[in-house]
C-alpha positions as CSV (number, residue, x, y, z in Angstrom):
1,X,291.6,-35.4,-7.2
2,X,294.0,-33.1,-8.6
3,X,295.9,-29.9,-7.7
4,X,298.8,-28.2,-6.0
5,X,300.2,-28.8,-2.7
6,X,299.6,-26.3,-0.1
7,X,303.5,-25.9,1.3
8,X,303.9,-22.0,2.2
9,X,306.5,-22.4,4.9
10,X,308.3,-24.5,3.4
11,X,308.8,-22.0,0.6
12,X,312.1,-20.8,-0.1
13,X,312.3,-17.0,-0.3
14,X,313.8,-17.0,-4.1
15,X,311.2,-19.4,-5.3
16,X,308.8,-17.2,-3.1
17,X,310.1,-14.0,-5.2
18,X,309.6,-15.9,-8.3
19,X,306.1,-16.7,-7.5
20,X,305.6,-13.0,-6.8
21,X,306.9,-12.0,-10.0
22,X,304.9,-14.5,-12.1
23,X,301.4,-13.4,-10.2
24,X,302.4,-9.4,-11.0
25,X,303.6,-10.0,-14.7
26,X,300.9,-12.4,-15.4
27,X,298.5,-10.9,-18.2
28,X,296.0,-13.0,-16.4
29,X,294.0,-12.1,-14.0
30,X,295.4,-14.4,-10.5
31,X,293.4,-14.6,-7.4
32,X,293.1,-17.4,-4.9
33,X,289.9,-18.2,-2.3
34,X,290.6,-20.4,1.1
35,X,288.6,-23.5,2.1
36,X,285.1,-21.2,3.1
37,X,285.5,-19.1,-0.4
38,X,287.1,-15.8,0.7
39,X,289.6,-14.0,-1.4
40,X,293.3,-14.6,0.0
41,X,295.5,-13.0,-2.5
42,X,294.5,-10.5,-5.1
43,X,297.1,-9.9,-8.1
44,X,298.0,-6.5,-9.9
45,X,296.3,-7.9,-13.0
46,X,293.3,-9.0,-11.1
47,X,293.0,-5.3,-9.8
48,X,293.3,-4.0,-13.3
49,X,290.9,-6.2,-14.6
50,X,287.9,-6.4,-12.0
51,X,288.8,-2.5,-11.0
52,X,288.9,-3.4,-6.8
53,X,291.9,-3.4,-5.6
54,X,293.1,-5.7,-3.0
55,X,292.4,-4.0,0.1
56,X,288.5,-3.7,-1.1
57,X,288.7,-7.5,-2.5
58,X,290.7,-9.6,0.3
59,X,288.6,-11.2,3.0
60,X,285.3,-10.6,0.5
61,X,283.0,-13.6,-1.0
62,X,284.8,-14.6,-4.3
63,X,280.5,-14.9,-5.8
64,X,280.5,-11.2,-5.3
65,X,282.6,-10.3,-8.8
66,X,280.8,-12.4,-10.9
67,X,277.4,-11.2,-13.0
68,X,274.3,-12.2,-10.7
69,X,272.7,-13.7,-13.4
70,X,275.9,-16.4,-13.5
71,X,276.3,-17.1,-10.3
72,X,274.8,-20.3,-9.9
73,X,277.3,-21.6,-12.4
74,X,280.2,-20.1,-11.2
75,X,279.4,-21.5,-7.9
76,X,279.2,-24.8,-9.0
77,X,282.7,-24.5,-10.6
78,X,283.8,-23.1,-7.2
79,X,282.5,-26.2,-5.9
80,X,284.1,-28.6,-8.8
81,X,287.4,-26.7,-7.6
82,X,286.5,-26.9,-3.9
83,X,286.2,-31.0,-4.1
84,X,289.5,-31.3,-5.5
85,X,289.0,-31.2,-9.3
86,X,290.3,-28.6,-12.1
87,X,288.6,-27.0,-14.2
88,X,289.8,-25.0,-17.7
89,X,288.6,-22.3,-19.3
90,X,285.4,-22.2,-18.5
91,X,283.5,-18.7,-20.0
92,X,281.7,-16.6,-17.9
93,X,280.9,-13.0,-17.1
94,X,282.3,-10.9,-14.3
95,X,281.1,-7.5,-13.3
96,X,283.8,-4.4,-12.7
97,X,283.2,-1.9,-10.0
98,X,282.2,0.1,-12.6
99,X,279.7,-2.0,-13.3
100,X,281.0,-2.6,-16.8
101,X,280.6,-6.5,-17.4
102,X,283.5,-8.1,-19.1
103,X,283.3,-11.7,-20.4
104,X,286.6,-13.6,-19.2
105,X,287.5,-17.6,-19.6
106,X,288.2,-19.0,-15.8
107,X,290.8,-22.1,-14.6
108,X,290.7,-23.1,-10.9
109,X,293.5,-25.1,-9.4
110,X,293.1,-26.6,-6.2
111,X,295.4,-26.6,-3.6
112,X,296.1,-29.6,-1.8
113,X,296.9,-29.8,2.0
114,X,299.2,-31.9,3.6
115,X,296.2,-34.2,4.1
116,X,295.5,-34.5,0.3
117,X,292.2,-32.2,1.0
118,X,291.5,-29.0,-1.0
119,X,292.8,-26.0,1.6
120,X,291.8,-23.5,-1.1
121,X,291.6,-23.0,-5.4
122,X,294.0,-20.6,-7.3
123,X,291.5,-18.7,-10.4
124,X,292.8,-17.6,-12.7
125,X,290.7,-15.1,-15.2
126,X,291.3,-13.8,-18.7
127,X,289.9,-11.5,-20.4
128,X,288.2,-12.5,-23.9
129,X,286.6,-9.3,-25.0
130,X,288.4,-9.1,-28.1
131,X,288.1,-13.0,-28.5
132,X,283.9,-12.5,-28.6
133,X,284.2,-9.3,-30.7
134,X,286.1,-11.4,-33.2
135,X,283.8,-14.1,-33.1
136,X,280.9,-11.7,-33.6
137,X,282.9,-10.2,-36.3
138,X,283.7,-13.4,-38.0
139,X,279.6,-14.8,-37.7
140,X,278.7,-11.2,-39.1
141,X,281.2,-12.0,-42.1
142,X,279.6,-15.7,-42.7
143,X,276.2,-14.0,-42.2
144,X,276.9,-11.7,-45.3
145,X,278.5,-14.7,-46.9
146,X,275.0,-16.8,-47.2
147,X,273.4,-13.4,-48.1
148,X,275.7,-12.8,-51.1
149,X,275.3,-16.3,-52.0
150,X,271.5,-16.3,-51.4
151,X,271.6,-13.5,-53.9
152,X,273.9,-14.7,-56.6
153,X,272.5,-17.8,-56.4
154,X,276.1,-19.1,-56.3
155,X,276.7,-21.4,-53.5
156,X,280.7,-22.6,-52.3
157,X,281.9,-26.0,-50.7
158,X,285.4,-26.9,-49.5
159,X,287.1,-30.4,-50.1
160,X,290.1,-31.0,-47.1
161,X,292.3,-33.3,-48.5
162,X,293.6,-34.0,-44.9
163,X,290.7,-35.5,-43.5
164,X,288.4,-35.9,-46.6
165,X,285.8,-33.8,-45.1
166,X,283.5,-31.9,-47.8
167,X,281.7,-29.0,-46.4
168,X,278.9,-27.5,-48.2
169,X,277.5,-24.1,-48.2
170,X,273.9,-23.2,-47.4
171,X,273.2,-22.1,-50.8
172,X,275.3,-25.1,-52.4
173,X,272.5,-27.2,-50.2
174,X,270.1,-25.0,-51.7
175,X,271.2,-25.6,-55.5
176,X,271.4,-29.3,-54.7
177,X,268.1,-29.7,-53.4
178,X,270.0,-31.9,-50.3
179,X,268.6,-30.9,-46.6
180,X,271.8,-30.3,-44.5
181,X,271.0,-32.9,-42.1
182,X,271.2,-35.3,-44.7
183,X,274.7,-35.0,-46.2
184,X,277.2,-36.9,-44.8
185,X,280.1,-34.3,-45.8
186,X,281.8,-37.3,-47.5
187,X,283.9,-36.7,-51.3
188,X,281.4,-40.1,-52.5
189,X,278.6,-37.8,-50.9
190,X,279.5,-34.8,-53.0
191,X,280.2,-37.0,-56.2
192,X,277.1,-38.8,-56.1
193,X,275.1,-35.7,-56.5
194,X,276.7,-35.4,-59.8
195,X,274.9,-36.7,-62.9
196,X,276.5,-40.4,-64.1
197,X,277.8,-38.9,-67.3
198,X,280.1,-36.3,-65.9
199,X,280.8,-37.3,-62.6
200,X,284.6,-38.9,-64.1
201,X,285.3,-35.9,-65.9
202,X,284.5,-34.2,-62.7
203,X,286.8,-36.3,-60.8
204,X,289.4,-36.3,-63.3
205,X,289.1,-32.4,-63.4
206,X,289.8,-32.4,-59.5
207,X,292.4,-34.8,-58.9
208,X,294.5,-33.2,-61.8
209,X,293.8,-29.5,-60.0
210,X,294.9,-31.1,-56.9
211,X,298.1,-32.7,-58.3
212,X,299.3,-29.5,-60.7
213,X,298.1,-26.9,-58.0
214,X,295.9,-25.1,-60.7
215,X,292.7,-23.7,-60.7
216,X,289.8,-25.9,-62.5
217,X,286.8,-24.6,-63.9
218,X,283.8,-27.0,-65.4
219,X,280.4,-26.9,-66.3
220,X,278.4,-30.2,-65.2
221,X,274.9,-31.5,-64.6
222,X,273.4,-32.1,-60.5
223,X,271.0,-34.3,-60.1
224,X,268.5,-33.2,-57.1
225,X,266.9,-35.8,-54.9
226,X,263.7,-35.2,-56.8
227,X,264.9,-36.4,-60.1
228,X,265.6,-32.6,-61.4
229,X,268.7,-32.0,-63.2
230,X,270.6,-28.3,-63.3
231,X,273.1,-27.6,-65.2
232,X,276.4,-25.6,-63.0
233,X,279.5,-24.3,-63.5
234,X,282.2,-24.9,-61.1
235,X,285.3,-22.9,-60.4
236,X,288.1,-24.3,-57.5
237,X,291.2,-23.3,-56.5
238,X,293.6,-25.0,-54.4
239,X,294.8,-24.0,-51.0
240,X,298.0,-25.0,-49.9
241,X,298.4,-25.1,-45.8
């Protein structure tokens, strides 16, 4: 079990005035719920972000801001936060009194009585709008990516010298004739699909782009799982960071 202690008297006022500070500069959205759910304290963030103020939202069910449709998950965070437990960024939906829903990522704290026992949970909301417009943005982007390659029949793969990791393209899977599922995103696995005769020269012609930090660009024979052989030229660059 893990959280804050619950200590309010002993509070001085200056670390009191601090706390008030942090909760009303906060960018997040901080709100607290006692031991039977209801909204205790409401911050200026919280009001700007769920549009209720903290007159309409003090003493109400902390459920009632969240989308109907996600309620029965938020309430079993609630309930994580509730036995004693945090929880971290965990993505959900809320809905605004203008009925505008707004996806935000939600942390609850628990606080701890004197007892060790949860007296109530500290949430604390953020807003991620922009986050899931750039992740729409960005899957849009890779969407047209595949198309392009689809078209050009030109596919891309990426070598990370950190880790050793070889990603593949969809349309590098497609011009290898290899089912996704089946390569292991190894260097060996990328090599091997290379016929016998130039898969030193290939190698060779990668190491020495690696070492100079030059571009290399080589034309080479795949072999495909079925025995077919197609001939491709290769261009890579690389990145430094």
């Amino acid at each position: 079990m893990t959280g804050s202690r619950f200590m309010p008297s002993a509070m001085s006022v200056s670390a009191r005035s601090v706390l008030e500070a942090v909760l009303e500069t906060s960018e997040d959205a901080i709100f607290s719920h006692d031991a039977t759910t209801r909204i205790m304290t409401w911050s200026l963030t919280a009001e700007r972000l769920f549009g209720y103020s903290a007159e309409e939202m003090v003493g109400r069910q902390c459920i009632d801001v969240f989308a109907d449709h996600l309620r029965a998950d938020v309430e079993r965070v609630i309930d994580t936060g509730m036995a004693g437990d945090r929880v971290d960024h965990f993505e959900t939906e809320i809905l605004r009194k203008d009925r505008m829903p707004v996806p935000i990522s939600l942390s609850l704290c628990p606080v701890l009585a004197d007892d060790g026992t949860p007296a109530a949970v500290v949430l604390i909301a953020r807003d991620i709008t922009e986050q899931r417009l750039a992740q729409a943005s960005l899957a849009e982007v890779e969407a047209r990516v595949r198309e392009s390659e689809a078209l050009a029949n030109v596919g891309s793969w990426m070598w990370d010298l950190r880790t050793g990791a070889v990603q593949w393209s969809d349309e590098f899977h497609r011009i290898h004739g290899v089912d996704p599922l089946s390569f292991d995103g190894t260097l060996d696995a990328h090599l091997r699909a290379i016929h016998t005769e130039d898969r030193g020269s290939v190698r060779n012609a990668m190491e020495a782009s690696v070492e100079s930090g030059r571009a290399f660009e080589q034309e080479y024979r795949v072999v495909r799982p079925d025995g077919a052989v197609r001939v491709v030229h290769a261009r890579g660059q690389p990145m430094i960071g």
